[in-house]
C-alpha positions as CSV (number, residue, x, y, z in Angstrom):
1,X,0.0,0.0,0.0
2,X,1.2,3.1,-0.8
3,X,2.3,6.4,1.5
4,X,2.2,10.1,0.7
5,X,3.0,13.3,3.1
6,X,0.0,15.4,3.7
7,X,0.1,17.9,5.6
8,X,2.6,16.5,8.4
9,X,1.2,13.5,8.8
10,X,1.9,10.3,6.8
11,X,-1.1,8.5,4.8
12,X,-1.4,5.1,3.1
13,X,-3.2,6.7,0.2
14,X,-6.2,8.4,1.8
15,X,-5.7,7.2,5.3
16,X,-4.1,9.1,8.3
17,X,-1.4,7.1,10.0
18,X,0.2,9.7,12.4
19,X,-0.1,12.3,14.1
20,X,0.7,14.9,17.0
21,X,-1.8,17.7,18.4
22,X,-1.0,20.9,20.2
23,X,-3.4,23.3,20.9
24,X,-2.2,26.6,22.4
25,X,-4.5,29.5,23.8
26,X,-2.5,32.5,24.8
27,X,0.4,31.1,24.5
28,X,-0.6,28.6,27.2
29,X,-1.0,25.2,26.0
30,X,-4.3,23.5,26.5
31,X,-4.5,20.1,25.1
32,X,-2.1,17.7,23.4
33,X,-2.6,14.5,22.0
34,X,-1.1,12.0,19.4
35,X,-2.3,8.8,17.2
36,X,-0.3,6.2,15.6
37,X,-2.5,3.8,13.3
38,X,-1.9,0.7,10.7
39,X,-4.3,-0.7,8.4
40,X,-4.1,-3.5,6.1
41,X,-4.7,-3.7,2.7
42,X,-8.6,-3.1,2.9
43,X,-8.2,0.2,4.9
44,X,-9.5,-1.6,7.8
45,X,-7.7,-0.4,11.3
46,X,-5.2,-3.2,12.5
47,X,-3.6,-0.9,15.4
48,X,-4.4,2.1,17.2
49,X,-2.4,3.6,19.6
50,X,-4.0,7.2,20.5
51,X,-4.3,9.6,23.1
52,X,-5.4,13.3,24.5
53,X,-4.7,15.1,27.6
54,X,-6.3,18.5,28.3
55,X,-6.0,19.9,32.4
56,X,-7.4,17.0,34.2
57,X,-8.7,15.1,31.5
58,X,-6.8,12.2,29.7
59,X,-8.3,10.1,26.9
60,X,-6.1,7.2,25.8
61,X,-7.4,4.3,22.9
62,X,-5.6,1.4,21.6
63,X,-6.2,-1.6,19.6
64,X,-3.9,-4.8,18.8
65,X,-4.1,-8.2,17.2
66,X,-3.5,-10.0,14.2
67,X,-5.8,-12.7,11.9
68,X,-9.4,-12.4,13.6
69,X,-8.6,-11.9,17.3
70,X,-8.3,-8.1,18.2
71,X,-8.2,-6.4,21.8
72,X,-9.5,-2.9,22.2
73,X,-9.2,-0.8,25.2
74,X,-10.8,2.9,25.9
75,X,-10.5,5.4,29.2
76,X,-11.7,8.2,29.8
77,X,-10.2,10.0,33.4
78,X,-11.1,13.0,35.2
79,X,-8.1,13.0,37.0
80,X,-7.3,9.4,38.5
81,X,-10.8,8.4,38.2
82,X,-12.0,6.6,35.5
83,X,-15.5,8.0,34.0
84,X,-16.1,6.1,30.9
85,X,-13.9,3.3,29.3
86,X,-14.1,-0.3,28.1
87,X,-11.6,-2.9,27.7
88,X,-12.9,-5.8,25.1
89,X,-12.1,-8.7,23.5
90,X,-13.1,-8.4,19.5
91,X,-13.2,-11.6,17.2
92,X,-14.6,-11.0,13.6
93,X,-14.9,-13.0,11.1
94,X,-12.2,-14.2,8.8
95,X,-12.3,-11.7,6.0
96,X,-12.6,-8.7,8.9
97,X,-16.2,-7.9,7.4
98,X,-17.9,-8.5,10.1
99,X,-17.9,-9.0,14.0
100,X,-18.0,-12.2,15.7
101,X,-18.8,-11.8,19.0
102,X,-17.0,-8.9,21.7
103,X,-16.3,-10.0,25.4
104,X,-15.1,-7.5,28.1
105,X,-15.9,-4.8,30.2
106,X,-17.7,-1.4,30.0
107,X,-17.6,1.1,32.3
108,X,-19.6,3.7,32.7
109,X,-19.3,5.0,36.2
110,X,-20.9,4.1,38.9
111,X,-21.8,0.6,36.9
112,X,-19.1,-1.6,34.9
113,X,-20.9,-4.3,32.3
114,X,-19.2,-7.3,31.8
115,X,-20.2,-8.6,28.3
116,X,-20.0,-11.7,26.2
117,X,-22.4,-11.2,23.2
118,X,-22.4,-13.3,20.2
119,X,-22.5,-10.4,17.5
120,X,-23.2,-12.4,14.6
121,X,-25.2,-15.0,15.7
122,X,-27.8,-11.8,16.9
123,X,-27.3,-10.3,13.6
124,X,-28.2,-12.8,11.7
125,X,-31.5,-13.8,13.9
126,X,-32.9,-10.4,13.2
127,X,-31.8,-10.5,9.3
128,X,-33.9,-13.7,9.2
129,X,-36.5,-12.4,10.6
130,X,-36.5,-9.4,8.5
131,X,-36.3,-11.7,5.3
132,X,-39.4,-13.8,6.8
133,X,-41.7,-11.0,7.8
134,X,-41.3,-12.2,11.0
135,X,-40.7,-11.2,14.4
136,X,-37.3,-12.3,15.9
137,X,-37.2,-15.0,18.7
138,X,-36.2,-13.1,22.0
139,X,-35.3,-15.6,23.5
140,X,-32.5,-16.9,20.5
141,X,-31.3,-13.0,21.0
142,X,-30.9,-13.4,24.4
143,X,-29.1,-16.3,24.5
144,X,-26.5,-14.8,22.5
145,X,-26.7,-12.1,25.2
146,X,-24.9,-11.9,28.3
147,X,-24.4,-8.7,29.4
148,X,-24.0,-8.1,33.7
149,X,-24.6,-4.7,35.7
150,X,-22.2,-4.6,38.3
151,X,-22.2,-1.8,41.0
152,X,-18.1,-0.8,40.9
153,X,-17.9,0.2,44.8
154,X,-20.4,-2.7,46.1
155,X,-18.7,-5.3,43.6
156,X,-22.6,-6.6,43.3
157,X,-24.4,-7.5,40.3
158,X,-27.7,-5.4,39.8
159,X,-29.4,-6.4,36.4
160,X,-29.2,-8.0,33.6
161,X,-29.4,-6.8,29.8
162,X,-31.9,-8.1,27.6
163,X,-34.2,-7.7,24.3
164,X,-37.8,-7.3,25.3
165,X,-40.5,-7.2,22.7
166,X,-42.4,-4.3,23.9
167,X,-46.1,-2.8,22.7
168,X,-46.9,1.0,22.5
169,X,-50.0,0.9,25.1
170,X,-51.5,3.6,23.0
171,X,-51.0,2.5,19.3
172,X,-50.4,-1.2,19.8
173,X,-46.8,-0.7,18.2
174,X,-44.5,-3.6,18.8
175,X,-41.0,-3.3,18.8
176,X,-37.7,-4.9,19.8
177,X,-35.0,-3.2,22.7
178,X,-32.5,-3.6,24.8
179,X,-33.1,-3.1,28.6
180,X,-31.0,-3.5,31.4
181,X,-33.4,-5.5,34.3
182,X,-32.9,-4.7,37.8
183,X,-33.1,-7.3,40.8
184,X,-35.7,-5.5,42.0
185,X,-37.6,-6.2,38.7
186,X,-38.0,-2.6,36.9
187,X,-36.3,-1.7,33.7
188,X,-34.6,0.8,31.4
189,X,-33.7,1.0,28.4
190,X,-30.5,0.9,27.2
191,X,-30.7,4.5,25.4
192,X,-32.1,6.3,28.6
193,X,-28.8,5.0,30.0
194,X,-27.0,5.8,27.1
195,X,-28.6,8.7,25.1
196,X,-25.8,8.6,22.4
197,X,-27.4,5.6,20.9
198,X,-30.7,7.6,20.0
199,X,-29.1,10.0,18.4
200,X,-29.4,10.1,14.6
C-alpha cells in the first residue's frame, strides 16, 4: 500500500497514520494529543495507539491483534478516576467484514458491564427475521446475550441486559429493545442509559 505526506502527517493513500496535536491558547497550552495507526490492505484499522490530555482530562485508545482476534481498550479520566472506558475482546470474522462476537468490560461510572455477546449470531437472527416478515425470537437474541450490571464500589451485580418485545400501550406498536433488568424487577432502556445511541 502506498504512502504520501500530507500535511505533516503520513497516509497510506487516503488514510491518516500519524499524528501529533497541540493546541495553544494565549500562549498557554491547552491540550495535546497524538495517534499512531496501521491498516491492512482493505483500509481496515489493524492498530491504534491514540491519546489526549487536556487539564485534568486524559483520553487514551488502543487496539492490537492480528488474523481475527483483536483487543481494544478505551478510558476516559477525570483525574485518576475513571468515568467512561471499556476494555474488550473483539473476534470478527475471517475476512474482517464482520464482527464475531465482543467480550469485556464497559464502564460507565458508577456501573461496569461485563459482556459476552455473540455479535453475529444476533445479527443474523434479526436479518432472518426481517427476510421472513417475522418477528425475531427473543429468547434466540438473548441467549447470545450476556451482558451483567455490576455496581463498581459494592462489587454486586444489579441487572441483567436483555431484548424485550415491547407494545406501545396507546397504538399497539411492537417493537424490539434492549433493557438493562434490575433485581428489584424494573427496567430501562439501554438509550435512557445511554442517550448517544438515539441520536441520529
Amino acid at each position: 500500500m502506498s504512502t504520501d505526506e500530507i500535511g505533516g502527517y503520513t497516509t497510506p493513500e487516503n488514510y491518516p497514520t500519524n499524528a501529533d496535536l497541540k493546541l495553544k491558547i494565549n500562549n498557554t497550552l491547552e491540550l495535546t494529543g497524538s495517534f499512531d495507526t496501521a491498516y491492512n490492505e482493505t483500509g481496515k484499522a489493524t492498530s491504534i495507539d491514540a491519546s489526549l490530555e487536556s487539564c485534568e482530562y486524559y483520553l487514551d485508545m488502543s487496539l492490537s491483534g492480528s488474523g481475527s482476534d483483536y483487543k481494544s481498550t478505551l478510558s476516559f479520566k477525570m483525574g485518576n478516576e475513571l468515568k467512561l472506558g471499556y476494555d474488550m475482546k473483539i473476534k470478527y470474522t475471517s475476512d474482517l467484514e464482520d464482527t464475531e462476537s465482543i467480550k469485556g468490560t464497559i464502564t460507565m461510572s458508577p456501573v461496569e458491564y461485563d459482556c459476552d455477546i455473540k455479535v453475529k449470531a444476533i445479527e443474523e437472527e434479526i436479518d432472518r427475521a426481517d427476510e421472513n416478515g417475522t418477528d425475531p425470537d427473543v429468547d434466540i437474541l438473548n441467549n447470545n446475550l450476556k451482558v451483567d450490571a455490576i455496581q463498581i464500589d459494592q462489587k454486586a451485580k444489579i441487572g441483567t441486559m436483555e431484548f424485550e418485545e415491547y407494545t406501545d400501550p396507546e397504538w399497539g406498536d411492537t417493537e424490539l429493545r434492549l433493557v438493562v433488568v434490575y433485581k428489584d424487577g424494573s427496567s430501562e432502556e439501554l438509550k435512557e442509559i445511554f442517550p448517544f445511541l438515539d441520536e441520529e
